[in-house]
N, CA, C and O atoms as CSV, one atom per row, in Angstrom:
chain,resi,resn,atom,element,x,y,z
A,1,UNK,N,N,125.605,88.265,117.638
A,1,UNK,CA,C,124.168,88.267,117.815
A,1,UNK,C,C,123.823,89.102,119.031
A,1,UNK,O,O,124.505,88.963,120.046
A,2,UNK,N,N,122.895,89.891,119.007
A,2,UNK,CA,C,122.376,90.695,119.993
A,2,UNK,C,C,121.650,89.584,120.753
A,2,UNK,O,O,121.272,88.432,120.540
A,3,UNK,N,N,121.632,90.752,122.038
A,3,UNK,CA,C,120.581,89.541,123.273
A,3,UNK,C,C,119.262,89.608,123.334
A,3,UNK,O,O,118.840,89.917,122.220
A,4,UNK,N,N,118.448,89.473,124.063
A,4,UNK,CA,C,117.202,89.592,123.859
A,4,UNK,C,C,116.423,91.028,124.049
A,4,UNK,O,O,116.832,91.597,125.061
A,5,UNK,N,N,115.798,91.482,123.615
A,5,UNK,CA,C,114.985,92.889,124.148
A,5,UNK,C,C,113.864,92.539,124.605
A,5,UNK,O,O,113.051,91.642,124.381
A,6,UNK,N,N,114.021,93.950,125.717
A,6,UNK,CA,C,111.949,93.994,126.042
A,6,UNK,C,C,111.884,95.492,126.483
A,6,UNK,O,O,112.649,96.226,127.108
A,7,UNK,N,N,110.308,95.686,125.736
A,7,UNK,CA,C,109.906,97.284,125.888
A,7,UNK,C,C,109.680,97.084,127.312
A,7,UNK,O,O,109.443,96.015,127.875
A,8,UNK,N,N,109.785,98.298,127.849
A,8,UNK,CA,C,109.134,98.284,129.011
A,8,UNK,C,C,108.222,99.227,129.070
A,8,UNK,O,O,107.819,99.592,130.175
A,9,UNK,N,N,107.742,99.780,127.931
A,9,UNK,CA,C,106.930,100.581,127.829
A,9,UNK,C,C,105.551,99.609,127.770
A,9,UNK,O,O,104.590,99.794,128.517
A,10,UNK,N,N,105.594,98.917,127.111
A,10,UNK,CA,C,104.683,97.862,127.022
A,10,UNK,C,C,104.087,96.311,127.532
A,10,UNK,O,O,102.989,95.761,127.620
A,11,UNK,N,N,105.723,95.931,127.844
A,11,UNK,CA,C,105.641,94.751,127.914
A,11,UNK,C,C,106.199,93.843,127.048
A,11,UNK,O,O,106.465,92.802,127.647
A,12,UNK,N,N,106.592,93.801,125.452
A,12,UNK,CA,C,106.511,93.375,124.433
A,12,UNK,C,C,107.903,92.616,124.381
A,12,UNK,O,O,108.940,93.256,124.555
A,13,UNK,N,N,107.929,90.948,124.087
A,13,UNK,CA,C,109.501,90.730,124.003
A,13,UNK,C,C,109.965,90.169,123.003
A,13,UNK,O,O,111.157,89.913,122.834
A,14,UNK,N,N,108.441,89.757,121.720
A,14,UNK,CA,C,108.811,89.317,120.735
A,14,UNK,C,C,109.034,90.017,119.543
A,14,UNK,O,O,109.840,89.506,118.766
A,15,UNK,N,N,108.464,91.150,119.200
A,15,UNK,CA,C,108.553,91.750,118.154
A,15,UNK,C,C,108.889,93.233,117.743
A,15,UNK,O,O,108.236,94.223,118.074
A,16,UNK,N,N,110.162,93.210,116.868
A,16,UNK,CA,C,111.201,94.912,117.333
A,16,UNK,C,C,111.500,94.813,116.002
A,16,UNK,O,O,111.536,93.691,115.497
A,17,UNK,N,N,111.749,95.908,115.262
A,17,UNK,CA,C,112.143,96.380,114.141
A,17,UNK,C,C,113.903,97.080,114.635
A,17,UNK,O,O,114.203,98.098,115.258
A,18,UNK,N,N,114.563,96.235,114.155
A,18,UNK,CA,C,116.084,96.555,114.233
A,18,UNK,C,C,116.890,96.816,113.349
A,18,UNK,O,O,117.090,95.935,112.513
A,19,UNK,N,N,117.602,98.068,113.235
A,19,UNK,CA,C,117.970,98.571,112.155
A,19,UNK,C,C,120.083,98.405,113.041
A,19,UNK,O,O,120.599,98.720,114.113
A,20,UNK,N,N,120.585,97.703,111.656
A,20,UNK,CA,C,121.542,97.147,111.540
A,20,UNK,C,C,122.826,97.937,111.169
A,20,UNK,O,O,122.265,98.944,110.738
A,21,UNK,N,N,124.374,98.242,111.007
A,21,UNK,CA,C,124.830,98.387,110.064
A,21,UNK,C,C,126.049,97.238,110.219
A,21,UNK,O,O,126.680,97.000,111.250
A,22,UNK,N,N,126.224,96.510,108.740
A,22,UNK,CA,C,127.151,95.140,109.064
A,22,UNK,C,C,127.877,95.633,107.545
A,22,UNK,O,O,127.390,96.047,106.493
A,23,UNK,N,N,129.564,95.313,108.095
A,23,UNK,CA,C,130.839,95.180,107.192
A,23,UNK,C,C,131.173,93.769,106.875
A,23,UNK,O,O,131.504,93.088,107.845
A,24,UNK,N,N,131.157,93.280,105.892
A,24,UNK,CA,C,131.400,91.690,105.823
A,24,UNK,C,C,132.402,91.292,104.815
A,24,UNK,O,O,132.132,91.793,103.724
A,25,UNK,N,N,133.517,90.528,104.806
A,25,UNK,CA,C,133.941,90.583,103.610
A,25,UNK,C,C,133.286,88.697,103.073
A,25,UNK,O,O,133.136,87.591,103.592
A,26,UNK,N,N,133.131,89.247,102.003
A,26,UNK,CA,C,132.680,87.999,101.494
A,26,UNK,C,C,133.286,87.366,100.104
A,26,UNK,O,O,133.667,88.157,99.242
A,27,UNK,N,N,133.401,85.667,99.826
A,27,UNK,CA,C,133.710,85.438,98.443
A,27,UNK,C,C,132.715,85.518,97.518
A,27,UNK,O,O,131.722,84.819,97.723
A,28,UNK,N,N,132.753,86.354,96.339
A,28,UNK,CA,C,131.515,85.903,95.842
A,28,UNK,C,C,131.984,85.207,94.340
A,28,UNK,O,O,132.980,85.406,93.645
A,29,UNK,N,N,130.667,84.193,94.146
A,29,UNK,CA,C,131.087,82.818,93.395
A,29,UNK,C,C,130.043,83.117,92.190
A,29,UNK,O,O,128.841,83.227,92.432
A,30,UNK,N,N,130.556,83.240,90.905
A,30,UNK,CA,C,129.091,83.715,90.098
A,30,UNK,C,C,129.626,82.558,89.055
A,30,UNK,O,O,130.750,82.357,88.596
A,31,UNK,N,N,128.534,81.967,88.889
A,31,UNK,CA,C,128.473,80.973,87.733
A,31,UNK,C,C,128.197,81.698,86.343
A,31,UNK,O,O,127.789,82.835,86.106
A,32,UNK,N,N,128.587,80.566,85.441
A,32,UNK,CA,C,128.948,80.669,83.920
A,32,UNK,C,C,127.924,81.608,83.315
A,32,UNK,O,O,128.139,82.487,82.479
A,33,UNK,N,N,126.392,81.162,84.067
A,33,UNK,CA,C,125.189,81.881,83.805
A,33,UNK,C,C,125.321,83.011,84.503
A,33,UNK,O,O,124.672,83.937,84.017
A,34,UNK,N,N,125.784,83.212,85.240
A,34,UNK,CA,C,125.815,84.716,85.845
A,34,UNK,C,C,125.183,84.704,86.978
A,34,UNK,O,O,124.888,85.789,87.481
A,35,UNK,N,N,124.840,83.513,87.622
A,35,UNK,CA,C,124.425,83.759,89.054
A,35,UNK,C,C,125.604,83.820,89.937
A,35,UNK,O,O,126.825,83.683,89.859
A,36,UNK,N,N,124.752,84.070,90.758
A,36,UNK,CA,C,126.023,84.767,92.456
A,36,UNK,C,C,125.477,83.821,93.220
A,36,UNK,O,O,124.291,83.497,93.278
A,37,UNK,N,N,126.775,83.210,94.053
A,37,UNK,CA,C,126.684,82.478,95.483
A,37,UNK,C,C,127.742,83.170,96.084
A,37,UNK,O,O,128.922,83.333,95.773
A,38,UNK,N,N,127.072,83.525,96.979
A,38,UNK,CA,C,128.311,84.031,98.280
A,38,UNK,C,C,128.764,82.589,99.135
A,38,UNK,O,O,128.186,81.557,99.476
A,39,UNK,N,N,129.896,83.057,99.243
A,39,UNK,CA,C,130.578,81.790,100.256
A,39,UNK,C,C,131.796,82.146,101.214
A,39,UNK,O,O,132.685,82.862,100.752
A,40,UNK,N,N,131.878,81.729,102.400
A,40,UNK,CA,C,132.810,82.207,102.876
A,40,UNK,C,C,132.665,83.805,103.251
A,40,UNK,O,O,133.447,84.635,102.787
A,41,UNK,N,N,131.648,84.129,104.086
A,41,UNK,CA,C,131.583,85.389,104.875
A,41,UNK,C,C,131.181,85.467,106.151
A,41,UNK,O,O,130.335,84.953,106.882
A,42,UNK,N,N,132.335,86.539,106.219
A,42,UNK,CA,C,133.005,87.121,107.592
A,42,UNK,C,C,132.352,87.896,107.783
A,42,UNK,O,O,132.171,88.577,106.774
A,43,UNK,N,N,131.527,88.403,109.097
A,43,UNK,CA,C,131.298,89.447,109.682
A,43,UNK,C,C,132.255,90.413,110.593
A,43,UNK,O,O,132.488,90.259,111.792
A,44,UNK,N,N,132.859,91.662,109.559
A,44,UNK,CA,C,134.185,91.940,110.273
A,44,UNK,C,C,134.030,93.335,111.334
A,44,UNK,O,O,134.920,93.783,112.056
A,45,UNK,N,N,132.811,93.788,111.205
A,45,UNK,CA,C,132.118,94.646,112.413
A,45,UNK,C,C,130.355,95.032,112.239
A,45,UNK,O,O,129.909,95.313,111.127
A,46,UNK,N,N,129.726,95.009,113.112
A,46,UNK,CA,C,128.348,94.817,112.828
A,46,UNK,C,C,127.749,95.456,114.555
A,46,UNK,O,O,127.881,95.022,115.700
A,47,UNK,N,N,127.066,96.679,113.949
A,47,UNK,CA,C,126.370,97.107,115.074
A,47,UNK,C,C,124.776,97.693,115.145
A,47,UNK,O,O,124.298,98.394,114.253
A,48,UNK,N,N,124.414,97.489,115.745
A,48,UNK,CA,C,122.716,97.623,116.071
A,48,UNK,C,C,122.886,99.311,116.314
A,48,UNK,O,O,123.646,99.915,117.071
A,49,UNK,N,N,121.897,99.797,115.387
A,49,UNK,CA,C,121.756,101.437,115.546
A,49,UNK,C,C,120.451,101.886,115.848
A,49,UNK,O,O,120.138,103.039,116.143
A,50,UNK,N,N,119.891,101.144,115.778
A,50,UNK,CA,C,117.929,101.370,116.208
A,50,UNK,C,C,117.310,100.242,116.760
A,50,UNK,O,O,117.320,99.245,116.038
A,51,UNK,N,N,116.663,100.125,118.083
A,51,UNK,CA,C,115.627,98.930,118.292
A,51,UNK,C,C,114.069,100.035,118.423
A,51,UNK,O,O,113.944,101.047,119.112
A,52,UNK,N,N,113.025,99.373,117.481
A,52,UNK,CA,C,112.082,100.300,118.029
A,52,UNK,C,C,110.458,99.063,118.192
A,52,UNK,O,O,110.229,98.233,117.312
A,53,UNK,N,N,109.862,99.163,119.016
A,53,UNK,CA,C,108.952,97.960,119.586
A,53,UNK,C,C,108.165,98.249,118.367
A,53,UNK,O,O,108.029,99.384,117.911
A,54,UNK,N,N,107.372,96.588,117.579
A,54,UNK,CA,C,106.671,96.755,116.807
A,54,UNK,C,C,105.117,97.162,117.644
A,54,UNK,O,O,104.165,97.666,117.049
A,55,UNK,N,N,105.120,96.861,118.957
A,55,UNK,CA,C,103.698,96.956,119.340
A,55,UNK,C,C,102.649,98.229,119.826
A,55,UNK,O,O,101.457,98.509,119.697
A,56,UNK,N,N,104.074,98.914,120.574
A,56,UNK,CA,C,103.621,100.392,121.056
A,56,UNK,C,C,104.858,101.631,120.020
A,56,UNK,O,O,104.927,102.837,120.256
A,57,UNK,N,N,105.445,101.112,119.242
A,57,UNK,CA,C,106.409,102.056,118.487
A,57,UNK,C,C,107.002,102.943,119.221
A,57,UNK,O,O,107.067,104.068,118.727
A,58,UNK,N,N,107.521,102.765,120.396
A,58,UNK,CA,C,108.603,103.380,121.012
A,58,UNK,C,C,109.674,102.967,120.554
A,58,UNK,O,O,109.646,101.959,119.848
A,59,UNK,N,N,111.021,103.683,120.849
A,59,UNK,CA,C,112.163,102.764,121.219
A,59,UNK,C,C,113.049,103.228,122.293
A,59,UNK,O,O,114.168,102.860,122.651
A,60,UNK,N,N,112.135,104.259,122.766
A,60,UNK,CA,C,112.894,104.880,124.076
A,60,UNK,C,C,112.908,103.890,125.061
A,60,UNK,O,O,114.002,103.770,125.613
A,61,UNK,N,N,112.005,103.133,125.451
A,61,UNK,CA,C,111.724,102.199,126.180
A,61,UNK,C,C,111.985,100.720,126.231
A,61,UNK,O,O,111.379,99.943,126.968
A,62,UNK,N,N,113.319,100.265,125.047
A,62,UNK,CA,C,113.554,99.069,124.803
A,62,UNK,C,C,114.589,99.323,125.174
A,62,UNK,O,O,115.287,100.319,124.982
A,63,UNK,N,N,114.854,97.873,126.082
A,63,UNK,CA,C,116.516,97.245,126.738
A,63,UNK,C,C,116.648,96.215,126.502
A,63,UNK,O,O,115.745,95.378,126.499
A,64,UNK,N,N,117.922,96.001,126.219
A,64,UNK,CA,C,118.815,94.309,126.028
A,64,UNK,C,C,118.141,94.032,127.554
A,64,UNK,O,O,117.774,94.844,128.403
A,65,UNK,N,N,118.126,92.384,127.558
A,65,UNK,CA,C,117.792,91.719,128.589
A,65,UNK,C,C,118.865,90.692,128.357
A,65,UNK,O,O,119.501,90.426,127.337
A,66,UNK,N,N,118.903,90.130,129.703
A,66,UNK,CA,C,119.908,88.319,129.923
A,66,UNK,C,C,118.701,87.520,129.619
A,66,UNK,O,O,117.560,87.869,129.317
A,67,UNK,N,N,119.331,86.172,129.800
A,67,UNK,CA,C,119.047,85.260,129.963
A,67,UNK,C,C,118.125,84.886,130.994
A,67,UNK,O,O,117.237,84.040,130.889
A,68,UNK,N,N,118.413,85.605,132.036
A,68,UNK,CA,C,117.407,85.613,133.533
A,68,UNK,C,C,116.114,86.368,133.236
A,68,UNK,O,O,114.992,86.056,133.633
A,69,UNK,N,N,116.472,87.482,132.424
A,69,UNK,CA,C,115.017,88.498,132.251
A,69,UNK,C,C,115.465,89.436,132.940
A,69,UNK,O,O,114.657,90.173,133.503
A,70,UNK,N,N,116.961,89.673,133.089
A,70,UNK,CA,C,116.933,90.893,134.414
A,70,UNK,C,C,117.261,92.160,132.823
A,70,UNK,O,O,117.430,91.706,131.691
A,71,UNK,N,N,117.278,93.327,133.059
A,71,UNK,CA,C,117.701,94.482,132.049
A,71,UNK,C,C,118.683,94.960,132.016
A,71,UNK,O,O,118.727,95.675,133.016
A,72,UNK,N,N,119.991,95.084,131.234
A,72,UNK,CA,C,121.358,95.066,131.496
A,72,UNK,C,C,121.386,96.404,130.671
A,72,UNK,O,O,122.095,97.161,131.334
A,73,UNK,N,N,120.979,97.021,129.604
A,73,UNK,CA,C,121.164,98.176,128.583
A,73,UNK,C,C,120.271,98.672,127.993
A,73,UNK,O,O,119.412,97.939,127.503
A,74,UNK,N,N,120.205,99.888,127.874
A,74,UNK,CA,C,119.330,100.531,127.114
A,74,UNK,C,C,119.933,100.554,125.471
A,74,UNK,O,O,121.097,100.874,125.231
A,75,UNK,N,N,119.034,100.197,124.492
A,75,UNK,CA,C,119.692,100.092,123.312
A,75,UNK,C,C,119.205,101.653,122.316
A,75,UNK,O,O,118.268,102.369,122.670
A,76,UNK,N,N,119.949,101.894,121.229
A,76,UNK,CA,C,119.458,102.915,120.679
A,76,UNK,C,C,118.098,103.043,120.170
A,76,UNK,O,O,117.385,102.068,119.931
A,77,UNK,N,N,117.703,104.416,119.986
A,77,UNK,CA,C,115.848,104.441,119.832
A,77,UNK,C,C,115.802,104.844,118.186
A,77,UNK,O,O,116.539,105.744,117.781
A,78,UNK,N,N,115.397,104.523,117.773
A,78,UNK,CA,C,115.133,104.716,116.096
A,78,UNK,C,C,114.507,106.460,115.893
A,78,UNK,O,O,113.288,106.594,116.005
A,79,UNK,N,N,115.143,107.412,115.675
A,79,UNK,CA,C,114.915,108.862,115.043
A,79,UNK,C,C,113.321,109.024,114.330
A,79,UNK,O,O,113.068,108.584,113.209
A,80,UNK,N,N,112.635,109.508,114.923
A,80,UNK,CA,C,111.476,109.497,114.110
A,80,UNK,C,C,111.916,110.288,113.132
A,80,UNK,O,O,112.920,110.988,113.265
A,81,UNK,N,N,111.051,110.239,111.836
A,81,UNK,CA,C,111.429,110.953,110.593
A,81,UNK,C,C,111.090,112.354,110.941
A,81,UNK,O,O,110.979,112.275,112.165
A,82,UNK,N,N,110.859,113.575,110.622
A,82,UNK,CA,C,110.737,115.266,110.688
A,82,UNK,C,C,110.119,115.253,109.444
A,82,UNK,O,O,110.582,114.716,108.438
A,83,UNK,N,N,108.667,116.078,109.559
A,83,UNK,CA,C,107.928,116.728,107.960
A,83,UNK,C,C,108.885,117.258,107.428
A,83,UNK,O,O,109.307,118.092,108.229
A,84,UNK,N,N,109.717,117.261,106.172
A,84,UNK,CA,C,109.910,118.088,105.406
A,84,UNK,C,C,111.577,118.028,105.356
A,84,UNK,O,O,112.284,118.865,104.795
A,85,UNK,N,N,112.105,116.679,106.176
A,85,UNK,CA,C,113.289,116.527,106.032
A,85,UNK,C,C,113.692,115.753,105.190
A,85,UNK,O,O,113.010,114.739,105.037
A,86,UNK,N,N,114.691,115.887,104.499
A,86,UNK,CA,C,115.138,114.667,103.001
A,86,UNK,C,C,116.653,114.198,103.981
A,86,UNK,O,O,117.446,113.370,103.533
């Protein structure tokens, strides 16, 4: 689990759009009907690749924080998209 963020562009410490990428191995359990239950999953590497503030849409300006509120890291900033890039 990641720690807490805050923009400091803004102020903002509750609300961030975080873009993920997670490897997991998992069991998966599919009944007679054909439904799926996963059970038994591992998170076997999982890293945060974008924090970007929902309030002022930066993400240049968002850092992991402690527990105290002090600012320990700058986390990655989410790529704005480019006109005309696929």
């Amino acid at each position: 689990m990641a720690g807490r963020y805050r923009c400091s562009a803004c102020g903002n410490l509750t609300r961030f759009d975080v873009v993920t990428s997670r490897r997991t191995l998992a069991y998966h359990h599919f009944t007679v009907g054909g439904e799926l239950r996963i059970e038994d999953e591992t998170v076997l590497d999982q890293r945060v690749e974008a924090v970007t503030c929902r309030w002022c849409g930066t993400g240049a300006s968002v850092e992991v924080i402690d527990e105290a509120g002090e600012g320990s890291a700058a986390v990655p900033a989410a790529t704005p998209e480019l006109p005309g890039a696929t």
